[in-house]
C-alpha positions as CSV (number, residue, x, y, z in Angstrom):
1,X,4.9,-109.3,-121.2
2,X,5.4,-107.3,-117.7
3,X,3.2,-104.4,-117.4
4,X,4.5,-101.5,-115.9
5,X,2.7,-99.3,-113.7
6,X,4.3,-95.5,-113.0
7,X,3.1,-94.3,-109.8
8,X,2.8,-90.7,-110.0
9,X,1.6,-88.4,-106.7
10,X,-0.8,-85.6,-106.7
11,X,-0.9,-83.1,-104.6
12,X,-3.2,-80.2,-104.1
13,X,-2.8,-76.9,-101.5
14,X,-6.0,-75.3,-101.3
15,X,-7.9,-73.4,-99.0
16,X,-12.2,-74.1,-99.6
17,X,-14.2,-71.3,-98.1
18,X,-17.6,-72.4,-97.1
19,X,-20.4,-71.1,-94.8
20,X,-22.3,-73.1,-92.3
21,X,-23.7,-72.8,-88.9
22,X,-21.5,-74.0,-86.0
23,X,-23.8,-76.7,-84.0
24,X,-21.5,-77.6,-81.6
25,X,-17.8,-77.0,-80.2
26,X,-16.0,-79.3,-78.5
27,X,-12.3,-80.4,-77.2
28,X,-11.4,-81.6,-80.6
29,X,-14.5,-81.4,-82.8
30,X,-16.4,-78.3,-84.5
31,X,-19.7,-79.6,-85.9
32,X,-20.8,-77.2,-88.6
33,X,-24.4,-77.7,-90.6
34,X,-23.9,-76.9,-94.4
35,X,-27.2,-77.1,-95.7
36,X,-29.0,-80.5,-94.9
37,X,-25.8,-82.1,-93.8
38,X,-23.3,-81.8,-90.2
39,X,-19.6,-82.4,-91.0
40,X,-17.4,-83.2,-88.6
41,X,-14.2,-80.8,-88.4
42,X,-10.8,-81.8,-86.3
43,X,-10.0,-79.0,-84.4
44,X,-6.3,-79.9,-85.6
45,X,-7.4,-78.9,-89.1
46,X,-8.1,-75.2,-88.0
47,X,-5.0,-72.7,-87.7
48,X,-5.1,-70.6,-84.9
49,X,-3.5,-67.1,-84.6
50,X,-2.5,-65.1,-81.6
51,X,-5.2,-61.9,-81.6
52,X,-3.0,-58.7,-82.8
53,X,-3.0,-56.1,-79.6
């Protein structure tokens, strides 16, 4: 007997709101501290507006 296995896809569009301190910047890195821990942000994760004049 064949079993047969349905691949199904999940996919979740959220925006997660969290505040941390900003440790360093660089080119294509943001390190933030939240809490005890660093975490390691791609700057190609962040989306960047022109500033309103």
């Amino acid at each position: 007997m064949a079993v047969q296995s349905d691949s199904k896809k999940i996919s979740v569009n959220s925006t997660i709101s969290l505040k941390g301190i900003v440790k360093a910047i660089f080119k294509d890195t943001v390190h933030v501290q939240i809490g005890g821990k660093i975490i390691t942000i791609p700057t190609s994760e962040f989306l960047f507006e022109k500033p309103v004049q």
